[in-house]
C-alpha positions in Angstrom: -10.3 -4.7 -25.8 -7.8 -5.1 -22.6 -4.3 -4.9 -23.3 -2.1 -7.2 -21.3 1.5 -6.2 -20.0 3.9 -8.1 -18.4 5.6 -5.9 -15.7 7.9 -5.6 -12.8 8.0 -2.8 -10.7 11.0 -1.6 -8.8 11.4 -1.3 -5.3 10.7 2.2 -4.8 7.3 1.9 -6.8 6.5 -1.4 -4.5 6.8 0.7 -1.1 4.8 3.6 -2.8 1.9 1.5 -3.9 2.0 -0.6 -0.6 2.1 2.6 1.7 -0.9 3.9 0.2 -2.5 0.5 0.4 -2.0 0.5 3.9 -2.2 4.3 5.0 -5.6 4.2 3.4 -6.4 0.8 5.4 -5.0 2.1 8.5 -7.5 5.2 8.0 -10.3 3.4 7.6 -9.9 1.0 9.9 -8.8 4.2 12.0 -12.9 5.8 11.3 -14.1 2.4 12.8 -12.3 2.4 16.0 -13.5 6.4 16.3 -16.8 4.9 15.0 -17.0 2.5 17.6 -15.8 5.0 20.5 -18.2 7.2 20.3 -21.0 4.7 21.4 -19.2 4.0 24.3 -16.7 6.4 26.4 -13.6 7.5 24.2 -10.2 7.7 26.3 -7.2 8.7 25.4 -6.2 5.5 23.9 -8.8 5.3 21.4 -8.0 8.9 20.3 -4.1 7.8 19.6 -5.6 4.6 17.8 -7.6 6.9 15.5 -4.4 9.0 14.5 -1.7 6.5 15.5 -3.3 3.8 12.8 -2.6 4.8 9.7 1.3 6.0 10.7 1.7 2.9 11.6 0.4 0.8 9.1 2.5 2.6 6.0 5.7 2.1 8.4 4.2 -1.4 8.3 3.4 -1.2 4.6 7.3 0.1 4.0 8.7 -2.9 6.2 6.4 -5.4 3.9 7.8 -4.2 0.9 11.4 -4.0 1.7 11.1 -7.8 3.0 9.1 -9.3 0.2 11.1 -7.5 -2.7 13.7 -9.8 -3.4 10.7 -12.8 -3.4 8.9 -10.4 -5.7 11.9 -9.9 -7.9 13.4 -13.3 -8.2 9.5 -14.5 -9.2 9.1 -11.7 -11.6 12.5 -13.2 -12.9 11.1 -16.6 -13.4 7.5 -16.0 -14.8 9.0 -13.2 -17.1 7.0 -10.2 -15.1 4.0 -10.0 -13.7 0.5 -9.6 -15.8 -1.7 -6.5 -15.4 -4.0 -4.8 -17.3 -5.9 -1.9 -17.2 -5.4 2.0 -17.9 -1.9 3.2 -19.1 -0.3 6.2 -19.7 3.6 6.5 -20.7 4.9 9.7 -19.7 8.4 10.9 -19.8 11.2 10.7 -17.4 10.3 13.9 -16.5 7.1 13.4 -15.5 8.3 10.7 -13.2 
């Protein structure tokens, strides 16, 4: 049976799971665009999109977050958290 937890996480949490979201976006969308290059002629640009992507998407990831955390904090405020379930593990403030 699922357990259900109402959470909120803080802003340093926020911009570590959304720069992973996005640096692992900007990598695959980063295999396309090499994909896609080498059926035609790769230049110079598509080799800087390929490495240039995902840099660029977790500073874009890391903007996201520190824009949209106040929203995300003043809803959290008003629906008492946010519901997730899944796996947990508590660990200690030293494993942290």
């Amino acid at each position: 049976m699922a357990r259900i937890f109402h959470t909120q996480l803080s802003l340093k949490s926020l911009i570590k799971i959304s720069a992973t979201i996005n640096f692992i976006g900007g990598l695959v969308f980063g295999v396309l665009i090499f994909i896609i290059a080498l059926f035609g002629e790769p230049t110079i640009v598509d080799l800087i999109s390929v490495i240039a992507t995902p840099a660029i998407s977790v500073v874009n990831g890391v903007m996201m977050a520190l824009v949209a955390y106040p929203f995300y904090k003043r809803w959290c405020a008003r629906v008492k958290g946010q519901k997730v379930s899944g796996f947990f593990v508590e660990v200690s403030n030293d494993g942290i």
